[in-house]
ZATIBA-765994 format. One record per residue (C-alpha): residue in three letters; x, y, z. Coordinates in Angstrom, 2 decimals, decimal comma, always signed. Layout:
residues N
+------+---------+---------+---------+
: resn :      px :      py :      pz :
+------+---------+---------+---------+
:  ala :       X :       Y :       Z :
...
+------+---------+---------+---------+
//
This chain:
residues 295
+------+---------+---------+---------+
: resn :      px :      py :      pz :
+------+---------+---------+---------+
:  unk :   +0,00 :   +0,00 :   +0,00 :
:  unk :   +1,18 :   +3,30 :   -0,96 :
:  unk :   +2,04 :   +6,05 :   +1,62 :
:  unk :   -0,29 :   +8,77 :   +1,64 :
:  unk :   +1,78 :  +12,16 :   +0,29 :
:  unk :   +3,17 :  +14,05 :   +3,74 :
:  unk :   +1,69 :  +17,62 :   +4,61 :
:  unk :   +5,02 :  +19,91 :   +2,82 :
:  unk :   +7,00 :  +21,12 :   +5,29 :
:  unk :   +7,41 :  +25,28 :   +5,45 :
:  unk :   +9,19 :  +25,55 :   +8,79 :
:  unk :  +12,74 :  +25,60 :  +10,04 :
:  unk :  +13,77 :  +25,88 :  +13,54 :
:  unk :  +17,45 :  +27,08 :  +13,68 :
:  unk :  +18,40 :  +27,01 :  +17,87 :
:  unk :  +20,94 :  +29,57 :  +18,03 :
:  unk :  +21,42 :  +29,75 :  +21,87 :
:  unk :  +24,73 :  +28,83 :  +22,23 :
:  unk :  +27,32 :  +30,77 :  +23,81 :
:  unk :  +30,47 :  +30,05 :  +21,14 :
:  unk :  +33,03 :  +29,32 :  +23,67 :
:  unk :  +34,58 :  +28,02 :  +21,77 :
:  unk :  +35,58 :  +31,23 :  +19,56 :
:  unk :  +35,78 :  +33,52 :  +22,75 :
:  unk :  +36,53 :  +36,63 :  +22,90 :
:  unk :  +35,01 :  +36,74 :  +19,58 :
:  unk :  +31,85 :  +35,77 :  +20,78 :
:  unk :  +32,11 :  +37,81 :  +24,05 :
:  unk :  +29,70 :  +40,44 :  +23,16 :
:  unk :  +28,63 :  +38,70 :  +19,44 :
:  unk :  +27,00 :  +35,61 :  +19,00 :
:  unk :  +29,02 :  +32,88 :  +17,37 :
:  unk :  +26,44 :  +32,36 :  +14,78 :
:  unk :  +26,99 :  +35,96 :  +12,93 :
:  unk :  +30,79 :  +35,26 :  +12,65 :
:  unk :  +31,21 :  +36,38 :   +8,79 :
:  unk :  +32,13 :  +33,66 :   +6,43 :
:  unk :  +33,60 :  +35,95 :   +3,55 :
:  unk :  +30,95 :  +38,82 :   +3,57 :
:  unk :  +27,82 :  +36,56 :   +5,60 :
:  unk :  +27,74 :  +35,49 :   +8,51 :
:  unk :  +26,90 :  +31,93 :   +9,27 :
:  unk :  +23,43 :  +31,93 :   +9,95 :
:  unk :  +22,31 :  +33,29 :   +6,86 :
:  unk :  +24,06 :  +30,83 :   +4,78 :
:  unk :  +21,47 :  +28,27 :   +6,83 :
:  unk :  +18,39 :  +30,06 :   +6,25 :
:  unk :  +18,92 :  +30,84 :   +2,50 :
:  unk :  +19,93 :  +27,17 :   +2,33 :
:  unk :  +16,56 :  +26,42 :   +3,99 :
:  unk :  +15,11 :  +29,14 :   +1,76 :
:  unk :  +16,09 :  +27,03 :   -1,10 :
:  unk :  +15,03 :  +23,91 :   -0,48 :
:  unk :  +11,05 :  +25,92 :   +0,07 :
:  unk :  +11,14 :  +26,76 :   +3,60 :
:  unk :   +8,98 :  +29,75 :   +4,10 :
:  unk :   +9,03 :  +30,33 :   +7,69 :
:  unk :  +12,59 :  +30,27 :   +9,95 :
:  unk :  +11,83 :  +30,25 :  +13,80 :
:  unk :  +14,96 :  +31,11 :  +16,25 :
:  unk :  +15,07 :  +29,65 :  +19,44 :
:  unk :  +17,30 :  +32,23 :  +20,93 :
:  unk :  +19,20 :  +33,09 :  +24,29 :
:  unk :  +20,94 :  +35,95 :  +26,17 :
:  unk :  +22,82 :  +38,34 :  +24,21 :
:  unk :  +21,38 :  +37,14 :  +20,63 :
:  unk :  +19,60 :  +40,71 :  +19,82 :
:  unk :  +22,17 :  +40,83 :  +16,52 :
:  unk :  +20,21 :  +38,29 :  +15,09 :
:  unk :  +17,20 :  +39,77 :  +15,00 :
:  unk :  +18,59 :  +42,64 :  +14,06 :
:  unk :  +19,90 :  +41,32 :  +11,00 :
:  unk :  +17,32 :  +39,85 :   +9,88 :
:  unk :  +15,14 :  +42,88 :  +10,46 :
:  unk :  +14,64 :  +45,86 :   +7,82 :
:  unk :  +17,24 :  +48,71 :   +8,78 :
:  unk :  +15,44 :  +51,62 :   +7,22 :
:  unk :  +18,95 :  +54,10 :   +8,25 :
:  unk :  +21,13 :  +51,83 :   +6,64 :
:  unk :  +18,81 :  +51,81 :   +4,14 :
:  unk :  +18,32 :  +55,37 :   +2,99 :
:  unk :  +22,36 :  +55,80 :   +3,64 :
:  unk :  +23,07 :  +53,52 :   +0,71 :
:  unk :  +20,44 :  +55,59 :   -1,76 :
:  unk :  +21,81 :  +58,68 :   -0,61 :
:  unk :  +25,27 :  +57,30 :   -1,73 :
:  unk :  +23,78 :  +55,96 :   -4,77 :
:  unk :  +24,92 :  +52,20 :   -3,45 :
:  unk :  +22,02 :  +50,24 :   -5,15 :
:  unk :  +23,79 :  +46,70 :   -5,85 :
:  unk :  +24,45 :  +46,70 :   -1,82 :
:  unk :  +21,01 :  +48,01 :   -1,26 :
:  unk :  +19,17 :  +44,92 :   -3,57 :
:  unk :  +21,90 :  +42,93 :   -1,43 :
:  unk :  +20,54 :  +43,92 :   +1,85 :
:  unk :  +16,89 :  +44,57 :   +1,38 :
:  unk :  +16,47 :  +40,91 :   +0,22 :
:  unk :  +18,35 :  +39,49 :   +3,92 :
:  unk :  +14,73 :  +40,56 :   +5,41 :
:  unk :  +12,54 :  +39,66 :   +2,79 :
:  unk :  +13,89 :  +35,38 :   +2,72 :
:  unk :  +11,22 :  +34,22 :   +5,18 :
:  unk :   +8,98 :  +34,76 :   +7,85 :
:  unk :  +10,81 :  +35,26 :  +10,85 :
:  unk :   +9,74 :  +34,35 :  +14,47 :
:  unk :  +11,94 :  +34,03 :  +17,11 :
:  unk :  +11,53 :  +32,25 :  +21,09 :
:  unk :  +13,58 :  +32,63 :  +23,85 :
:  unk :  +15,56 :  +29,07 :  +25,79 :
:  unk :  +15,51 :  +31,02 :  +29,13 :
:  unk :  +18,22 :  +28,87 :  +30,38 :
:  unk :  +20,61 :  +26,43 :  +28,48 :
:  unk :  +19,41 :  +22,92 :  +29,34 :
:  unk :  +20,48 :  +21,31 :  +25,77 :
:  unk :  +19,77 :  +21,19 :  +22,30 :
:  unk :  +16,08 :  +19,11 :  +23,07 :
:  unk :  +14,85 :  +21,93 :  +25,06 :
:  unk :  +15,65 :  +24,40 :  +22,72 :
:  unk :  +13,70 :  +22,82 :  +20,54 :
:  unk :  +11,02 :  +22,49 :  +22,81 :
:  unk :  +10,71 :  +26,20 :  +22,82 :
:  unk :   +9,31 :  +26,24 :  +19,61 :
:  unk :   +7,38 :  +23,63 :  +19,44 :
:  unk :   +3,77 :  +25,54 :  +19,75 :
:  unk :   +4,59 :  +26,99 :  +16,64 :
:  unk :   +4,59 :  +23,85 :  +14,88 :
:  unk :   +1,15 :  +22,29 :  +14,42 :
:  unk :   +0,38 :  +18,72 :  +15,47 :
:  unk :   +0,53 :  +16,94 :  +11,80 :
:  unk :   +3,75 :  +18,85 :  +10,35 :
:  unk :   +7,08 :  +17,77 :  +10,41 :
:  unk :  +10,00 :  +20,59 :  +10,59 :
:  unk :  +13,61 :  +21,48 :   +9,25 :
:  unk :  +15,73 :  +21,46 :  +12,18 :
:  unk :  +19,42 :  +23,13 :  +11,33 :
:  unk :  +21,34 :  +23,71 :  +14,15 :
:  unk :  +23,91 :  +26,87 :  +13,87 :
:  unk :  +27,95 :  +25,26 :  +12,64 :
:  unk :  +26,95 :  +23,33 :   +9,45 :
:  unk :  +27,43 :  +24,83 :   +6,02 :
:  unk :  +26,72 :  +22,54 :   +2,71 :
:  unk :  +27,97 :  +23,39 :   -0,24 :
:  unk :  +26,22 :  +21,43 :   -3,03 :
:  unk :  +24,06 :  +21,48 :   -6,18 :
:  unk :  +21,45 :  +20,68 :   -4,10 :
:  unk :  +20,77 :  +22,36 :   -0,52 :
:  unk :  +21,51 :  +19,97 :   +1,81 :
:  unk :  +18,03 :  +20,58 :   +3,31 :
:  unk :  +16,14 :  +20,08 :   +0,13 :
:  unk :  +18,14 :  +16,06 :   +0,19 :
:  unk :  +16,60 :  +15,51 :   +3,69 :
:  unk :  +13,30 :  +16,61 :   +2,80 :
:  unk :  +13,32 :  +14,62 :   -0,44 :
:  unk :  +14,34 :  +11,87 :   +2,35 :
:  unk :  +11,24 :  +12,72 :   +4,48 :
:  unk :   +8,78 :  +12,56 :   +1,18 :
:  unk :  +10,53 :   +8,52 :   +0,72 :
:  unk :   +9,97 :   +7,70 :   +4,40 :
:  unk :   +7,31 :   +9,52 :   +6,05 :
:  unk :   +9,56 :   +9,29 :   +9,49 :
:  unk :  +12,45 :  +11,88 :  +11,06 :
:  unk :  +15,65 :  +12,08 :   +8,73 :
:  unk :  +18,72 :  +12,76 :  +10,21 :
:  unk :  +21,63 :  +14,14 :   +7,83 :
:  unk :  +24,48 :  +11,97 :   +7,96 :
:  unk :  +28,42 :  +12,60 :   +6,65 :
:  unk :  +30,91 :  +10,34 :   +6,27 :
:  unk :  +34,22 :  +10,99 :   +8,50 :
:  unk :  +37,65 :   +9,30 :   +9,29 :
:  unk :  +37,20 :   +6,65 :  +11,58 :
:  unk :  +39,83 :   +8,31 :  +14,15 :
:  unk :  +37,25 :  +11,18 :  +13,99 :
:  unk :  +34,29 :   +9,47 :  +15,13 :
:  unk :  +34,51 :  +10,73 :  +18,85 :
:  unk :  +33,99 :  +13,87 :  +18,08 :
:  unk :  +30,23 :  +12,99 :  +16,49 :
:  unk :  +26,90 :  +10,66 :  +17,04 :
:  unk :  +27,27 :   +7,85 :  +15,03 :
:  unk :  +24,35 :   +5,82 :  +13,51 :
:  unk :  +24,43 :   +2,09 :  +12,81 :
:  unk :  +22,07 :   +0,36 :  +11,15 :
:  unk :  +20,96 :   -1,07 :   +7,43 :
:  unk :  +21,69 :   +0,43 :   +4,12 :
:  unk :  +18,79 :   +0,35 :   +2,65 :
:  unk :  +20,26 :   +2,30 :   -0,86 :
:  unk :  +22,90 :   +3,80 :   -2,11 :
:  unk :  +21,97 :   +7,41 :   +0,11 :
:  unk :  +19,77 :   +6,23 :   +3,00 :
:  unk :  +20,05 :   +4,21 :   +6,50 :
:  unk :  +17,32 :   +2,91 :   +7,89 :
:  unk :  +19,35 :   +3,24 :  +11,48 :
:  unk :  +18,83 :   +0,77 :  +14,51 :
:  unk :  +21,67 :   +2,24 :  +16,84 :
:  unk :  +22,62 :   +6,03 :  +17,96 :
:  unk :  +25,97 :   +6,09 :  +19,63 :
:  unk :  +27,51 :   +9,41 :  +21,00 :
:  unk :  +30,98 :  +10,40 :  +20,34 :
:  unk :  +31,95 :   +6,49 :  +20,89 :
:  unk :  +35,99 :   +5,29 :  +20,70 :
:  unk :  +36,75 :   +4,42 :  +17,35 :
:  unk :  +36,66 :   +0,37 :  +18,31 :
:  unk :  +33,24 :   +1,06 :  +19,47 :
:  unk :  +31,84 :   +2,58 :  +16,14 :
:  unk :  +29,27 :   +1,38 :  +14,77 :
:  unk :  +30,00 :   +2,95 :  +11,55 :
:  unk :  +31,77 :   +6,26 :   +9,75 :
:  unk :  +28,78 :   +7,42 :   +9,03 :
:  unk :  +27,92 :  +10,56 :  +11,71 :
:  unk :  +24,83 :  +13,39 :  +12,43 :
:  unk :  +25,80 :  +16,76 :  +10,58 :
:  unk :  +23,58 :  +19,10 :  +12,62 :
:  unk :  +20,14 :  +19,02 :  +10,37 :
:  unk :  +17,33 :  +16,59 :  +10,84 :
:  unk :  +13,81 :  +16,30 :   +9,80 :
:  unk :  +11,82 :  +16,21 :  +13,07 :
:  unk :   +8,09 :  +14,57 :  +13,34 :
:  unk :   +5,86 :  +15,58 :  +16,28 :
:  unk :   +6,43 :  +11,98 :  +17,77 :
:  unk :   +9,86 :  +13,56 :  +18,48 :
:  unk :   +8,25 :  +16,95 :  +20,34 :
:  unk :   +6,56 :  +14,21 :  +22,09 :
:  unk :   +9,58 :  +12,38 :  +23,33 :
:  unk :  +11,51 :  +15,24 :  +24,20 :
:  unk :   +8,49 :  +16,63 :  +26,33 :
:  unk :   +8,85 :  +13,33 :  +28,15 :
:  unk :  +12,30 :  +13,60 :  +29,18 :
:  unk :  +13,44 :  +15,31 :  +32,37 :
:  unk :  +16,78 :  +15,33 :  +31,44 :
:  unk :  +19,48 :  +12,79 :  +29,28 :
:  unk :  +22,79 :  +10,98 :  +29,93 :
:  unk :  +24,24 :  +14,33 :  +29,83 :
:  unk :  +21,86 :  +15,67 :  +32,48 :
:  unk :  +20,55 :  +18,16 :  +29,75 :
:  unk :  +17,52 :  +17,59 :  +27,16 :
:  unk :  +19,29 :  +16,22 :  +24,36 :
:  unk :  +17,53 :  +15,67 :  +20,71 :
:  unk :  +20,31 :  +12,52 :  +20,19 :
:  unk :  +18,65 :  +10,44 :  +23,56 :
:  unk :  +15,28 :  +11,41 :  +22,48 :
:  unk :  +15,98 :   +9,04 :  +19,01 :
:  unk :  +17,61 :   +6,66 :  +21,48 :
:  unk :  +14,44 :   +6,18 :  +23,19 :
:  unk :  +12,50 :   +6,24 :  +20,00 :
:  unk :  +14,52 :   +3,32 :  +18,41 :
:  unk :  +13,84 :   +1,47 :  +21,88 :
:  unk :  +10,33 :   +1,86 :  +21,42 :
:  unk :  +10,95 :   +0,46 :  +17,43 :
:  unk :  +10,00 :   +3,87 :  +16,10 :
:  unk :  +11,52 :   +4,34 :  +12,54 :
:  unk :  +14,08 :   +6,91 :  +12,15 :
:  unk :  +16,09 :   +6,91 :   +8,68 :
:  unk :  +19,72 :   +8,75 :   +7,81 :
:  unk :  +20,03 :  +10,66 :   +4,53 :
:  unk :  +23,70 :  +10,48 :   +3,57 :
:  unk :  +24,41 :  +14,52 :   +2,31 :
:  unk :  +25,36 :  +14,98 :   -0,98 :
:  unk :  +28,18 :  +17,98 :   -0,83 :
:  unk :  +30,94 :  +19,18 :   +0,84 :
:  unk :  +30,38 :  +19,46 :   +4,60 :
:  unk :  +31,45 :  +22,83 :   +5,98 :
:  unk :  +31,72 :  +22,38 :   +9,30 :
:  unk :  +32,29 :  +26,48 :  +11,41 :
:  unk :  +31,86 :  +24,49 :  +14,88 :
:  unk :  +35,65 :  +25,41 :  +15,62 :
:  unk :  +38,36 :  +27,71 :  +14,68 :
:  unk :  +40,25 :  +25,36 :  +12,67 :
:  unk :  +37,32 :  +24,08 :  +10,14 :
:  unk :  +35,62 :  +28,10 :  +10,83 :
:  unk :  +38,93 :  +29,19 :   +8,61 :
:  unk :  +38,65 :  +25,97 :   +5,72 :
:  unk :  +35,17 :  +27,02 :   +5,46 :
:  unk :  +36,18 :  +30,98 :   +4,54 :
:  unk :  +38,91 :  +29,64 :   +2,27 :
:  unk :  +36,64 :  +27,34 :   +0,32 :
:  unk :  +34,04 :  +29,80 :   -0,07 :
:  unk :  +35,99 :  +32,64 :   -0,62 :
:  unk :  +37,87 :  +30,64 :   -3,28 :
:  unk :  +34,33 :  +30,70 :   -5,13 :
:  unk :  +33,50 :  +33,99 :   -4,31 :
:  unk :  +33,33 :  +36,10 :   -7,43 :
:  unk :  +34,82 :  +39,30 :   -6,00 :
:  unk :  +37,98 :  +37,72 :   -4,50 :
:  unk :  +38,09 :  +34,10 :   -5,27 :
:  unk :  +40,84 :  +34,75 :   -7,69 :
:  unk :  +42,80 :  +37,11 :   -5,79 :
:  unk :  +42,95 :  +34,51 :   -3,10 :
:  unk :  +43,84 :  +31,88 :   -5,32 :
:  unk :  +47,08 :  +33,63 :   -6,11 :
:  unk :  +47,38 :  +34,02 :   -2,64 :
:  unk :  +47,88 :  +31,25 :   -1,60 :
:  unk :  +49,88 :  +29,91 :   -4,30 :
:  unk :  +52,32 :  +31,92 :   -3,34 :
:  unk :  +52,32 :  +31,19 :   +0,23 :
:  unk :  +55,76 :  +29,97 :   +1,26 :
:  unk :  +54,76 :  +26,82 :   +3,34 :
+------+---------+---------+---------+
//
């Protein structure tokens, strides 16, 4: 029997809480997320991505000191009427169309307790029989096809939460969740086993989350059940542990695309070099570059 066709999904929830330790004293008084990769910063690559792929409505879960956000993604009439008075209209188009991507709505996670509860924030905006984007703020795609577009092709296949998977090294596998399951074809796992940052030995494959997922409301559900995880925080990786204990389906969609990962300083600079590398304004300047870097 066929599958009846899902409801299309038109939300995104990016959770952009975080505090970016990790790139302090950057992030002291900016969050982490508007870090500028070439000329954008990070979270706008994610929501035109999710623009792309037919998203029409992005919902922040934010935190303390996250106002920039907002801000950005809000019409800023001065800036505005400074670039016609200086006759600037390719950077006017260029920042007039930053507010007109989506529908924006934003919630606050009043205090951190993990990436679950974030999402748990937002999930009154999302309505009992619709499934939702879920990008969390460090992964870039670059690809022919947004990477969110592949998941929700996924989610049209399976009818049950996708969870975007990458390939890594195997002595990298403790720094991700790794799935383990079947290969059902050449892109997609139907995935039986969800283990966090495990040793290498203890992998059950190469194959690791990315940071974007299709969620269902049986996840809400679960997540609304839990009082708190192995980690002691609400965590959206022990809410599909408890989901494949109960034999719910959950399915990986292996991205096509290179993986830009801004989660740390190191891969936050190999992300700016490979975009900037395809950026039309400098990409050739900083091609010579760094050919004639002296390594």
């Amino acid at each position: 029997m066929m599958l009846q066709a899902p409801r299309k999904i038109k939300k995104a929830i990016l959770p952009v809480a975080g505090f970016g330790t990790r790139f302090l004293p950057a992030t002291k008084a900016q969050p982490k997320e508007m870090l500028p990769v070439v000329d954008k910063p990070v979270v706008q690559y994610l929501v035109e991505e999710a623009v792309a792929s037919g998203i029409e409505e992005i919902i922040f879960v934010t935190g303390r000191g996250k106002r920039a956000i907002e801000d950005h993604f809000d019409v800023s009439y001065e800036l505005e009427d400074t670039l016609v008075e200086k006759n600037k209209h390719d950077l006017l188009e260029t920042v007039r169309k930053i507010s007109g991507l989506a529908k924006f709505s934003y919630v606050r996670q009043p205090v951190p307790l993990g990436d679950g509860h974030a999402l748990l924030q937002a999930a009154h905006l999302v309505d009992d029989d619709e499934s939702v984007l879920v990008i969390f703020g460090d992964c870039i795609y670059d690809g022919l096809v947004p990477a969110s577009k592949q998941l929700m092709d996924a989610y049209a296949l399976h009818q049950a939460p996708i969870i975007g998977l990458s390939e890594v090294a195997l002595e990298d596998v403790s720094k991700f969740g790794v799935i383990g399951g079947e290969k059902i074809n050449e892109r997609d796992w139907l995935i039986t086993d969800m283990v966090e940052k495990p040793k290498p030995e203890d992998a059950p494959s190469r194959s690791v989350a990315v940071g974007k997922y299709i969620i269902t409301r049986d996840v809400f559900d679960t997540l609304a059940t839990m009082s708190q995880g192995k980690s002691g925080e609400i965590r959206l990786a022990d809410a599909f542990e408890i989901m494949l204990e109960q034999k719910k389906s959950l399915y990986g969609r292996m991205l096509d695309g290179t993986w830009l990962d801004t989660g740390d300083k190191f891969n936050f600079l190999c992300a700016t070099i490979h975009l900037g590398l395809k950026h039309p304004e400098i990409g050739e300047r900083l091609r010579d570059y760094l050919r004639e870097l002296s390594l």
